[in-house]
N, C-alpha and C positions, 0 to 999 in steps of 0.2 A: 761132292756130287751135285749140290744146289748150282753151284755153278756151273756147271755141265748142263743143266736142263735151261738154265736162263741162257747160255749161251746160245743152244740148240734154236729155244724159241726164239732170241732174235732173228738167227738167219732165217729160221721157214718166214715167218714174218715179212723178211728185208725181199723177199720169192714174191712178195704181194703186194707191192707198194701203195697200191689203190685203198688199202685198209687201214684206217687210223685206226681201228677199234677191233680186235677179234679175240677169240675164244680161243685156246691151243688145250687141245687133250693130248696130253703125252706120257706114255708109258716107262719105264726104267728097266729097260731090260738089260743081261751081262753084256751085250754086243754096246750099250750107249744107249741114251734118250731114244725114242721112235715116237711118232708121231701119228696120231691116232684119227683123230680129224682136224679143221678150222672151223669155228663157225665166226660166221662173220656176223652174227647178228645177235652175241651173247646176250643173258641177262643185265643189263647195266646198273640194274637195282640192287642184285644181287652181290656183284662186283663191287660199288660203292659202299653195301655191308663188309668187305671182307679186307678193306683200305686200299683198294684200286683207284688212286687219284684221279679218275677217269675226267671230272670236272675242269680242272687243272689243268690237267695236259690237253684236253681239247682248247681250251681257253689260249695258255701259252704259243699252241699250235696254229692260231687261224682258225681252227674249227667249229668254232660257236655255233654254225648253222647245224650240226647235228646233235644238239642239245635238244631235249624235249622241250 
């Protein structure tokens, strides 16, 4: 099933390419994953408590400029 919601969130993701970084609220209903909101402007603090390599992958990425 984990892999059914990571899948999900890639593609709505891949729907927004403008976003290195967002938030995905997504539900587990019997029909599949559903997708609740984006936020594009998640906690990043919060996310690096929870081992979202966020650092990393902007780093890796080019994206250093959106680094606090």
């Amino acid at each position: 099933m984990i892999a059914d919601v990571i899948t999900f969130a890639k593609k709505a993701l891949a729907a927004f390419p403008g976003l290195a970084f967002a938030g995905l609220d997504v539900a587990v209903t019997a029909e599949g994953p559903t997708l609740i909101e984006i936020n594009p402007m998640p906690d990043r603090m919060g996310a690096a408590r929870c081992g979202v390599p966020m650092i990393a992958y902007l780093k890796s990425n080019g994206l250093d400029h959106l680094l606090p």
